[in-house]
C-alpha positions as CSV (number, residue, x, y, z in Angstrom):
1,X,88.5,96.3,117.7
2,X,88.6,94.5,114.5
3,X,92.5,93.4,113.7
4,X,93.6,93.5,110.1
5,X,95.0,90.4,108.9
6,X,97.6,90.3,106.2
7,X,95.1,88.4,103.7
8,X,92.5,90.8,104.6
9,X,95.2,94.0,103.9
10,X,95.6,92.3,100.5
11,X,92.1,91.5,99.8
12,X,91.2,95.3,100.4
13,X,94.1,96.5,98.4
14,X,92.6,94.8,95.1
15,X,89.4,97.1,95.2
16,X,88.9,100.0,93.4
17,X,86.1,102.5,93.2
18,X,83.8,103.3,90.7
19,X,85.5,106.2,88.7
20,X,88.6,103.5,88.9
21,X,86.6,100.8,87.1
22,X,84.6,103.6,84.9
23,X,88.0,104.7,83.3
24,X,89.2,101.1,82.8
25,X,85.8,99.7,81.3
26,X,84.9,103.2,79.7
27,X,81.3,102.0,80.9
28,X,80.2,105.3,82.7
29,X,79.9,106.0,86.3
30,X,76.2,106.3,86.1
31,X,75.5,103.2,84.2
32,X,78.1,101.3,86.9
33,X,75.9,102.9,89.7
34,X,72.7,101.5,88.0
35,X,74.0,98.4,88.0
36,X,74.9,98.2,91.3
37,X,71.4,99.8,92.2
38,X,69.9,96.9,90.2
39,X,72.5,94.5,92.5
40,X,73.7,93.2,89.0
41,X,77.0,93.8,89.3
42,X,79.0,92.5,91.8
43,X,80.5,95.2,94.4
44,X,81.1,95.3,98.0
45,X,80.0,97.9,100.6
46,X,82.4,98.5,104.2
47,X,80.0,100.0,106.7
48,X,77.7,101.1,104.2
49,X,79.9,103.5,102.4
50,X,80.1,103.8,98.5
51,X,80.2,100.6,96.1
52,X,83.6,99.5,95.7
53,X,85.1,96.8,93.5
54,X,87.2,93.6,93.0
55,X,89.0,94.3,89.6
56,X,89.6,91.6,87.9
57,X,86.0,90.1,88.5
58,X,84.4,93.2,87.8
59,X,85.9,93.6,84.6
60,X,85.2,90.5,83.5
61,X,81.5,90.9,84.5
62,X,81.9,93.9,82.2
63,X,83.4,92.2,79.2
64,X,80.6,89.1,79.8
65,X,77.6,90.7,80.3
66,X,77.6,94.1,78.7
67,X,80.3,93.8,75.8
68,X,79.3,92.6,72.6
């Protein structure tokens, strides 16, 4: 039984998924999931479910490496 700690309740509370960080960047889903295909951007995965993201570095991947 894994116990959830109070840093790891916060830790999880800052992700968001990929429609969350699609409307935020206004990069598209698709492109996001091609990224992560291409293990470019970084994103988590809990037990092998869907991509999901820390905000704030996500977004500033984003505004680095894609925005001109």
């Amino acid at each position: 039984m894994q116990v959830v700690t109070e840093y790891t309740a916060r830790a999880l509370g800052s992700l968001i998924t990929v429609e969350v960080l699609s409307e935020i960047t206004t990069v598209s889903i698709e492109r996001i999931l091609e990224l992560v295909g291409l293990k470019m951007i970084p994103h988590l995965r809990i037990d092998n479910g869907p991509p999901v993201f820390r905000r704030a570095e996500s977004v500033k991947w984003i505004k680095e490496n894609l925005m001109e």
